[in-house]
N, C-alpha and C positions, 0 to 999 in steps of 0.2 A: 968255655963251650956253651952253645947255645941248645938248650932243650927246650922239646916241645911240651906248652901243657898238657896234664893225663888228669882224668879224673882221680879224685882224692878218697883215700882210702878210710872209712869213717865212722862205716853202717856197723851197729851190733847186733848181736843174736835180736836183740827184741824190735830194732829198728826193721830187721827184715821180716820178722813176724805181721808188725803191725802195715806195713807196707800190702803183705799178702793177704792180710784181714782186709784191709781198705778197700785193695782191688776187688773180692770177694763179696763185698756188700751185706753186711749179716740181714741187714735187712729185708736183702732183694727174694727170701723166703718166701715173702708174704706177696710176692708181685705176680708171682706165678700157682701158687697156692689154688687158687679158683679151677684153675685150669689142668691141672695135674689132680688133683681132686676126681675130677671130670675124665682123665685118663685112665687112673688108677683103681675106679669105684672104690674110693676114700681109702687109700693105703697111701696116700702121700709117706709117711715116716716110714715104711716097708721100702718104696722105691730112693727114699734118699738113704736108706741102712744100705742097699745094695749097692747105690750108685758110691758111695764112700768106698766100700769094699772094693770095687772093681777100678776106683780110677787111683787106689794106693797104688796097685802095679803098676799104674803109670809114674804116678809121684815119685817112686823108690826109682823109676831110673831117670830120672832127673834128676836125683841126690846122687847116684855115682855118674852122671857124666857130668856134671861138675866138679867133683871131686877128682876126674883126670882132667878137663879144662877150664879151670876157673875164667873162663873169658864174660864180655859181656854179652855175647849175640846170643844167648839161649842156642833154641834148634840149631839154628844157622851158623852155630858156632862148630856145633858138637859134629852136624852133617859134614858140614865142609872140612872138618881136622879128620873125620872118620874114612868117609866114604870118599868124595871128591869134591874138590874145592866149587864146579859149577854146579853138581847137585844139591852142597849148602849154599851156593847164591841162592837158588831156584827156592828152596825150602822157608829160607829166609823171607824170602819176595811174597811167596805166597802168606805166610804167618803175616806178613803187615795187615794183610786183608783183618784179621783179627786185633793186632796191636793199635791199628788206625780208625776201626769204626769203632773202638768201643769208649774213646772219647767223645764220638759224636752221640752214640747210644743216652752216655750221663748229659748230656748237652739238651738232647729233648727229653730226658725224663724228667730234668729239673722245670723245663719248661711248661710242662704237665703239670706239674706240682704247685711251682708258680701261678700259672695259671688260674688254676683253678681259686688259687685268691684271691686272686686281682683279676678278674675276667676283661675289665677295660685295657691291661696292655698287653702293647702289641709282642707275637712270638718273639722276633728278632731282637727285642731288647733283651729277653731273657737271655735268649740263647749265645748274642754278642756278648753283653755281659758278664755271661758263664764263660764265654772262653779266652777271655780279656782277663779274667782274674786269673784260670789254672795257666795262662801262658806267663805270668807275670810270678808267679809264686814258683815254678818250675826254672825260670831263670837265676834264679837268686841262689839260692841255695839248696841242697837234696835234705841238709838238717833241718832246715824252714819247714819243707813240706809233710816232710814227717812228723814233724812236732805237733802239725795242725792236725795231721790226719790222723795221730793217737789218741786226739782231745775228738775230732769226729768218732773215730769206730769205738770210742771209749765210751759215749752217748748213747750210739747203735744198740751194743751187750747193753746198758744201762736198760734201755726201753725192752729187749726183748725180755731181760730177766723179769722185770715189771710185770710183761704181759704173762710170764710164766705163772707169776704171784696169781694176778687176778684171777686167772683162768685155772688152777689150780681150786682157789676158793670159790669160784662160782656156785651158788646154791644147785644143787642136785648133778653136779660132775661126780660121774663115776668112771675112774681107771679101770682100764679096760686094755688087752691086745689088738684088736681089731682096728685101729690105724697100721698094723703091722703086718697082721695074719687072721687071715678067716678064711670062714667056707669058700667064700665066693674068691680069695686072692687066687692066684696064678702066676707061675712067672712069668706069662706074656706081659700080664695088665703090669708089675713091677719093671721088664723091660719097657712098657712103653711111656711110665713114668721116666724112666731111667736116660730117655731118649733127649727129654726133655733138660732134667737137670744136671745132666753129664756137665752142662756150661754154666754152670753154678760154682762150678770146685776153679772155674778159671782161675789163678791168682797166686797157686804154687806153681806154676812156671813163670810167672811174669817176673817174682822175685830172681831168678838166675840169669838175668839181665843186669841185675846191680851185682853183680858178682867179684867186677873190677872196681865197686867203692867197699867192698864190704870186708873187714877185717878176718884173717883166714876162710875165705868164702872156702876152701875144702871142706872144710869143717862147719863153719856156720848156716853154710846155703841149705845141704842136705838137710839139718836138724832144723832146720827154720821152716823146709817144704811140708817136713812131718809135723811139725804142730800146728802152721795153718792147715792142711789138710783137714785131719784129726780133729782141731778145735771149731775150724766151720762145720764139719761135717755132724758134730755134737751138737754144736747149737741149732743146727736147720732140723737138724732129729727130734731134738727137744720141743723147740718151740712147734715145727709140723705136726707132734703130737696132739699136744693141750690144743691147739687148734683145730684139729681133726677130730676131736670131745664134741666138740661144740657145733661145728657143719660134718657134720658124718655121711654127709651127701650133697653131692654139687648142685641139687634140685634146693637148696637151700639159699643158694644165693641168687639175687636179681641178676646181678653182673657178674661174672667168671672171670672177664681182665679184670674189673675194680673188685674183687672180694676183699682185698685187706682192707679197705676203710668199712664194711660193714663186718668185718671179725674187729678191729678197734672199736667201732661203737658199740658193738655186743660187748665187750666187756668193760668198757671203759667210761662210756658215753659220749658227748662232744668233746667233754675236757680232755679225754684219753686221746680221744679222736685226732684232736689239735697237735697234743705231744708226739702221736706215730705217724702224723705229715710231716715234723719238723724232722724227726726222726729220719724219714724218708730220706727229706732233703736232703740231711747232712749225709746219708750214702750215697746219692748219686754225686755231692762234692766231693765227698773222700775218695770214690775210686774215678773220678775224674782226675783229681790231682795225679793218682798212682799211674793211671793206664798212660796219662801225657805223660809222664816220666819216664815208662819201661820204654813207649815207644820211643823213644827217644831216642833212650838207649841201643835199643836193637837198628835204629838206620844208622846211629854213630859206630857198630862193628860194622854194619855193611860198608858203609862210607870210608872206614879205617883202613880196611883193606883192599880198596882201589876198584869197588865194582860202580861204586856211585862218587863222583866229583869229591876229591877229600878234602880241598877246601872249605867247602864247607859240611860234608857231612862227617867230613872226620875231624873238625876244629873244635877246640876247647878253651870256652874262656879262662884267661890265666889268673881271672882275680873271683870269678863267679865256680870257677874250675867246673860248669856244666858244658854240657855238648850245646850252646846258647841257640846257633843258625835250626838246629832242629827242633830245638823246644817252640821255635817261632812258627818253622813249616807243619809241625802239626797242627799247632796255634788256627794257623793259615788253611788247614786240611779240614781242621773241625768244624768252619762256617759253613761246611757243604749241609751239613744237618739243617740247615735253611731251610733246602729244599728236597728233607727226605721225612718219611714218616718212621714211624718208630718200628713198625715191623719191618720196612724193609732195610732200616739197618740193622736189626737185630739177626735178619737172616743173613748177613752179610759175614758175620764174624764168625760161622760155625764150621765153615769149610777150611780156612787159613788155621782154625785153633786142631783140628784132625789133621792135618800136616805135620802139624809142627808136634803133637803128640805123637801119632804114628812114626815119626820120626826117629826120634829118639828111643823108643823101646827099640826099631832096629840097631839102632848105633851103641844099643847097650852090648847086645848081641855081638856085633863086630867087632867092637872093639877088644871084650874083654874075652870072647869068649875062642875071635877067630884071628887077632892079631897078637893079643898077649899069652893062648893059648891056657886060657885057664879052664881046664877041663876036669877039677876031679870032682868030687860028686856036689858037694857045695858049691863049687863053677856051673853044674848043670842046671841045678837048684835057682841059683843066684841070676844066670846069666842067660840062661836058655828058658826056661819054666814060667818065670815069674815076668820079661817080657812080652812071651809068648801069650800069656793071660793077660797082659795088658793089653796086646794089639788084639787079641779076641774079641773081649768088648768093643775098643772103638771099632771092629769092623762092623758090629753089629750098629753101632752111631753110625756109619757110613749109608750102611742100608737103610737109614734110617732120615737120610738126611734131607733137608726141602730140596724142590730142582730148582729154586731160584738160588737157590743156596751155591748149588753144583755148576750152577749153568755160569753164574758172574765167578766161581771158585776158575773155573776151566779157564775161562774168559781172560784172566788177570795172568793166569798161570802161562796161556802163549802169550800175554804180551812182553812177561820176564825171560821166556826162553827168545823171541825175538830180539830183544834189547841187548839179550846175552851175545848173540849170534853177531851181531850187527858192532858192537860193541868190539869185540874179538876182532871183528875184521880190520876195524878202522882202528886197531891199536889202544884205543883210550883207553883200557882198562889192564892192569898187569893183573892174571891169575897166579894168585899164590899157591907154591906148590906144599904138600904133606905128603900123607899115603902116597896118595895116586896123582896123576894130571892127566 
C-alpha cells in the first residue's frame, strides 16, 4: 500500500515550550518599553500583570480546543470542526494576515539591528540573507530548528536575568509598587497599556499548529500554552519592573521607539550595551525561525483539506517530513519586507491575531457547552464564564484597534470570502463536511 507522507510525531513538552518562548521574544519587552511607558504614565509592569491575567482566558481555551482536536490548523482547525467548515476557511485566511507578516516583522527588525553596525550595507542583503537562512533551516528538519532556537531563547533569559542583577544593584534603587499601582494609575491608563501588549503574549497559540508533530499534543499542547503564557508573562513583569526603577517616566528618554539601548547603557555601559543588541538579534532570529514554521504549518491544514491546491500545500516531504513547498512560499512571502517599513508591518498582524483569538473562545463555548452539552455548574464556570472573559477583553482590543489595521484586516478578509465563493462554483475545492455544511 502506498501512503502518503505526514508529519512526524516528535515534539516534547519542552520542545513546545521553547518553540512558544521563541515566538514570544523575551526580549521584545524592551522594544516597546519606551512607549508603553508613555501610555501608561510608568505602569508598564501593572499593564503587563493585567494583560497576563486577561489573555489566560484566552490561552485556557486554546488548551481545551486542542485537547478535542489535536489538529494542526490552530483557529481554523477548531472553527471549521466546530462551527462550519467555510467559516474556519475564512478564520483561517484571515489569521495568515498574522502567521505571514510576522516573519517579515523579524526580517526588518534584524535589519535594524544590523544596521546599525554596519551602516555601509545595503537593507536587502540583511533582509535576503535573513530569509535565506530561516527558509533553509525550516526545511530540514522541525528538531534542527528547535535545537537552535533553545540555544537562542536560552541567551535571551540569560541577558534579561543579567539585566535583573544589574539593575537590582544599581546604587540608590529603591523597590518600590509604583511601576504597578499609584495615585495616579487608573484602569484606563493599564487598559491602554494593555492595548498595546496584548501582542506580546502571541506564541501560545502558534504552538497548537505543531500539534500534529507533538507527542500526546491533548496533553502536552494545553500544559505547554500554560507555561509559556505564565513564564513570558513573568519575565516581561519582572524585567518591566527593574526597568521602570530606573525611567520612572517616559520624559526620561531622548527616543521612545529606541529606549532599550539607553536602559542597556544606563546600566550596563557600551559593554552591556553590545551583549543586549546581540541579545536583540538572536530574538528576532529565534522567533523568525518559529513564526516560518507555525506558518507553515497552518497553510499545510488549509492546503490538507482541499481549500488551497494540495499538491502543494498539502505535500510533505517523505525524507525532510516538513510541509517543504510552504516553507519556501513563505521563504518567497517574507522578501515583501523589502518594500515595507516596520510599522506598517507591524500593524498588519493585529487584526488576523483577534480573529483567530476571538475565535476560539467562541468555539470553546459551542462546542463544549452547546454540542456536548456540558452544562452543570463547573460547564458554566469552564465553558461559559471564562470564555466569555476572554472575548471581553479582546473586544475591548478591537476597539482599540489601528484602522489601518482594520481597514487591510477587512480588505484580505473579502478577498477569502471571494476566492471561497468563486472556488465553490468552479468545483476546485471539496468542502469538508462535520457539524454543519
Amino acid at each position: 500500500m502506498n501512503h502518503e507522507p505526514s508529519l512526524l510525531k516528535q515534539l516534547k513538552l519542552w520542545h513546545i515550550v521553547v518553540i512558544g518562548l521563541g515566538y514570544m521574544a523575551p526580549m521584545a519587552v524592551f522594544d516597546t518599553f519606551g512607549i508603553v511607558t508613555e501610555s501608561t504614565d510608568g505602569h508598564v509592569s501593572g499593564a503587563y500583570a493585567f494583560t497576563l491575567i486577561a489573555i489566560l482566558f484566552t490561552a485556557i481555551s486554546y488548551g481545551k480546543m486542542v485537547k478535542a482536536f489535536p489538529g494542526a490548523g490552530s483557529s481554523y482547525t477548531y472553527a471549521q470542526q466546530v462551527m462550519n467548515p467555510s467559516i474556519g476557511f475564512l478564520v483561517g485566511w484571515t489569521a495568515l494576515l498574522d502567521y505571514l507578516f510576522l516573519p517579515m516583522i523579524n526580517a526588518l527588525l534584524t535589519n535594524i539591528y544590523l544596521s546599525s553596525l554596519f551602516p555601509g550595507v545595503p537593507k536587502a542583503v540583511w533582509i535576503i540573507s535573513f530569509v535565506v537562512i530561516m527558509t533553509i533551516m525550516n526545511i530540514f528538519s522541525v528538531h534542527l530548528t528547535v535545537s537552535l532556537g533553545t540555544l537562542l531563547v536560552a541567551f535571551q533569559i540569560l541577558v534579561a536575568i543579567i539585566f535583573i542583577i544589574l539593575s537590582a544593584t544599581t546604587r540608590g534603587q529603591e523597590l518600590s509598587f509604583k511601576p504597578f499601582i499609584s495615585e495616579s494609575a487608573s484602569i484606563s491608563l493599564l487598559l491602554n497599556g494593555a492595548a498595546i501588549l496584548c501582542f506580546s503574549f502571541l506564541g501560545f497559540d502558534a504552538v497548537t499548529t505543531m500539534a500534529e508533530e507533538t507527542l500526546k499534543p491533548e496533553k502536552t499542547i494545553p500544559k505547554g500554552i500554560l507555561i509559556i503564557a505564565c513564564t513570558g508573562g513573568a519575565l516581561f513583569i519582572t524585567v518591566s519592573y527593574f526597568a521602570q526603577l530606573l525611567f520612572p517616566s517616559a520624559s526620561l528618554f531622548h527616543d521612545l521607539e529606541g529606549a532599550s539601548a539607553e536602559i542597556a547603557y544606563k546600566i550596563g555601559g557600551q559593554l552591556f550595551q553590545s551583549i543586549f543588541v546581540a541579545a536583540a538579534l538572536t530574538s528576532t532570529i529565534a522567533s523568525g525561525l518559529v513564526s516560518h514554521m507555525s506558518a507553515s504549518r497552518l497553510l499545510y491544514a488549509i492546503g490538507k483539506d482541499g481549500y488551497l491546491p494540495r499538491r502543494i500545500f498539502g505535500y510533505i516531504h517523505p525524507k525532510t517530513k516538513t510541509p517543504i513547498w510552504n516553507v519556501v512560499i513563505i521563504g518567497g512571502l517574507s522578501l515583501i519586507s523589502l518594500g515595507l517599513s516596520l510599522e506598517k508591518a507591524t500593524s498588519l498582524i493585529n487584526f488576523g491575531a483577534l480573529i483567530a483569538f476571538s475565535s476560539v473562545n467562541i468555539a470553546v463555548f459551542i462546542h463544549y457547552f452547546i454540542h456536548q452539552n456540558k452544562r452543570s455548574f463547573s460547564g458554566y464556570i469552564s465553558y461559559v464564564l471564562m470564555p466569555l472573559l476572554g472575548s471581553l477583553f479582546l473586544f475591548f482590543m478591537w476597539l482599540n484597534l489601528e484602522t489601518t489595521s482594520l481597514f487591510i484586516g477587512i480588505i484580505w478578509s473579502i478577498i477569502g470570502i471571494i476566492y471561497l465563493l468563486i472556488a465553490r462554483r468552479k468545483n476546485t475545492i471539496t468542502i469538508p463536511t462535520f457539524y454543519f455544511d
